[in-house]
C-alpha positions as a Markdown table, in Angstrom:
| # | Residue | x | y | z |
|---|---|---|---|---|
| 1 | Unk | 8.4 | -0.2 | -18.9 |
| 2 | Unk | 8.3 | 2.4 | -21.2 |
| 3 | Unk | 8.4 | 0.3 | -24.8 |
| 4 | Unk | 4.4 | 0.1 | -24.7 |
| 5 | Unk | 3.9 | 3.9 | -24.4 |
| 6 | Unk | 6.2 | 4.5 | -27.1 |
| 7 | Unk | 4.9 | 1.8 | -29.5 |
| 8 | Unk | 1.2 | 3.9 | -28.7 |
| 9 | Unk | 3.5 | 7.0 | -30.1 |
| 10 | Unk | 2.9 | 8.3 | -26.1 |
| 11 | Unk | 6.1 | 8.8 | -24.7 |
| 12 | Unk | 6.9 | 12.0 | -25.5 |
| 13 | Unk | 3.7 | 13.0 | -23.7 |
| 14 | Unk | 4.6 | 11.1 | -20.6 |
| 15 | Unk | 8.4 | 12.8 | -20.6 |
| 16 | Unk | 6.4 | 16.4 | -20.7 |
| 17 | Unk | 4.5 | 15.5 | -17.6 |
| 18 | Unk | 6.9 | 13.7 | -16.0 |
| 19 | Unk | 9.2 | 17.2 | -16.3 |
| 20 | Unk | 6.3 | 19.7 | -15.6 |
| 21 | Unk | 7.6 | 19.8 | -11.9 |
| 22 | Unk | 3.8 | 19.6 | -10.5 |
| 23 | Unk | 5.4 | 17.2 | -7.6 |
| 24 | Unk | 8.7 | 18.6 | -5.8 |
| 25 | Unk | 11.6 | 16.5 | -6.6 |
| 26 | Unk | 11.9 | 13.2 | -4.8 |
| 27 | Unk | 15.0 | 13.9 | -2.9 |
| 28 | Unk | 13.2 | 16.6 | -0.8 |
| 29 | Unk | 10.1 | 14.3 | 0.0 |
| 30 | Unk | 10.6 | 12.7 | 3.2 |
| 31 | Unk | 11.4 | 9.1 | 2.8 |
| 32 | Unk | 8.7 | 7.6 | 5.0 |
| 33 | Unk | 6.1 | 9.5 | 2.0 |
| 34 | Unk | 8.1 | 7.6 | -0.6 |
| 35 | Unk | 8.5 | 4.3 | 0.9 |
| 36 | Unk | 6.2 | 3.7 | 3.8 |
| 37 | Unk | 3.1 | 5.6 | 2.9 |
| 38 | Unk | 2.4 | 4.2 | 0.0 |
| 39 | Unk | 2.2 | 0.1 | 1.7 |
| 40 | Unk | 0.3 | 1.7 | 4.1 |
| 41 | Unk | -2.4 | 3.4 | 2.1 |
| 42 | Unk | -2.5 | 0.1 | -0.2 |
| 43 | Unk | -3.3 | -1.5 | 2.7 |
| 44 | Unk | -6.3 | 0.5 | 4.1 |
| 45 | Unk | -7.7 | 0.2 | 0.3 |
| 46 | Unk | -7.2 | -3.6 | 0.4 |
| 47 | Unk | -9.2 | -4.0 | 3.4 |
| 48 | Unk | -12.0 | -1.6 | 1.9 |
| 49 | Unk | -11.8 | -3.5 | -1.6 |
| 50 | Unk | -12.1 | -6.8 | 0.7 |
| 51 | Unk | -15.1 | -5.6 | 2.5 |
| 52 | Unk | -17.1 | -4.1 | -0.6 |
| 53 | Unk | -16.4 | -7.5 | -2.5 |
| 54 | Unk | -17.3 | -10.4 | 0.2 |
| 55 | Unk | -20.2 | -8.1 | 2.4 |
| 56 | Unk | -22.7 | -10.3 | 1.0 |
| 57 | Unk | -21.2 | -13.6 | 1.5 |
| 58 | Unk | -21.3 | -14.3 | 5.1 |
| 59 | Unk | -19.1 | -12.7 | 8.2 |
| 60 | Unk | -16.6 | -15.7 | 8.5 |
| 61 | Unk | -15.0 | -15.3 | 5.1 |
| 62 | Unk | -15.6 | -11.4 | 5.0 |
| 63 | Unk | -13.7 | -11.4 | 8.0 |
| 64 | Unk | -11.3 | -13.9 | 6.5 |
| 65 | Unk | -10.4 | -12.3 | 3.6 |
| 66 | Unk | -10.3 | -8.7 | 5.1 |
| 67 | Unk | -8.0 | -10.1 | 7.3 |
| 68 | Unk | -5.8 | -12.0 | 5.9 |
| 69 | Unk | -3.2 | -9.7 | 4.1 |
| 70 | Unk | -3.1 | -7.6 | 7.2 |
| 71 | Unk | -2.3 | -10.3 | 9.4 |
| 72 | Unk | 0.6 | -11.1 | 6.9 |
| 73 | Unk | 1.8 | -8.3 | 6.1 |
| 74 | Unk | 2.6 | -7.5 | 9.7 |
| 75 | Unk | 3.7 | -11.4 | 10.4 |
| 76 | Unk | 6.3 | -10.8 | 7.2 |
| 77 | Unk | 7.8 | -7.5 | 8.9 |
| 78 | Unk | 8.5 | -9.6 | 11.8 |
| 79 | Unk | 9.8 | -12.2 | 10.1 |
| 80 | Unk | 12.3 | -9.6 | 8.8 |
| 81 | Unk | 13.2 | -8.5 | 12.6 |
| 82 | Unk | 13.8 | -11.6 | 13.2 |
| 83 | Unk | 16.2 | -12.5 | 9.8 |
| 84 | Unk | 13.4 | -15.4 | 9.1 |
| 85 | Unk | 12.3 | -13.8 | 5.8 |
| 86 | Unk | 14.1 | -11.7 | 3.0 |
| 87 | Unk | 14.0 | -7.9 | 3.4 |
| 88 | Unk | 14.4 | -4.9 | 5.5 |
| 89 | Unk | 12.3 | -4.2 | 8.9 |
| 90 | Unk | 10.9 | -0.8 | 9.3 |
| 91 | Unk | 9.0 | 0.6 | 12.0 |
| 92 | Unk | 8.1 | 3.4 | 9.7 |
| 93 | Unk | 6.3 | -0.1 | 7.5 |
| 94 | Unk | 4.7 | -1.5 | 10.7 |
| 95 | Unk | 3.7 | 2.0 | 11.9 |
| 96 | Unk | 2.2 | 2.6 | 8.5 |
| 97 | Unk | -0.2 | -0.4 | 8.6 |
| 98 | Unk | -0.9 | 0.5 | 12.1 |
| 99 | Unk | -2.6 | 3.4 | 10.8 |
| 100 | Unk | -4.1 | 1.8 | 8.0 |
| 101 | Unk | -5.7 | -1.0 | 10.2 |
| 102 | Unk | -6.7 | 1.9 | 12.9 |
| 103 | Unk | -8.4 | 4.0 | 10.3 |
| 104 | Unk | -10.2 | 0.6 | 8.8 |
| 105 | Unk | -11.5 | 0.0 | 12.3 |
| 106 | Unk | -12.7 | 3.7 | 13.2 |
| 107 | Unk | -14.7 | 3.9 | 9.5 |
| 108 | Unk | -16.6 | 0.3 | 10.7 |
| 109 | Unk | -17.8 | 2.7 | 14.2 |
| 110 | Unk | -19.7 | 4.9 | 12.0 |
């Protein structure tokens, strides 16, 4: 991962920031910031980034494609509960896009 940065001569660079201790170290992060959060918050920006892309093109496939990797993602974390596809269920994962899917729907109120 980090052969292009040093081939651009920006490695060092990256190893000062990296060490400049602006975050707090990951072991005192809770894990549901490190792990869930994240899926969740690419979530809610999928859904935006699918909304701002197809508004023009009609509701049905606006609605389609905003839809879509919500309704997977969620079917997939099932699927894990239910040992029908590889991976790990989390609550913490399904809460997460909860949120995201909740705070999607309360910005289209406004």
């Amino acid at each position: 991962m980090f052969k292009p940065l040093e081939l651009m001569g920006l490695l060092d660079d990256v190893r000062a920031l990296r060490s400049a201790h602006w975050f707090p170290p990951i072991e005192t992060v809770p894990e549901w910031v490190v792990y869930s959060l994240p899926d969740g918050m690419w979530l809610l920006s999928y859904m935006f980034a699918m909304e701002f892309i197809w508004n023009n093109d009609g509701k049905h496939i606006r609605l389609f494609f905003v839809w879509a990797m919500p309704v997977a993602i969620i079917a997939h974390e099932f699927c894990q509960l239910m040992g029908l596809a590889s991976g790990t269920w989390d609550i913490l994962d399904l809460t997460s896009y909860s949120i995201a899917i909740i705070i999607y729907l309360q910005t289209k109120k406004l």
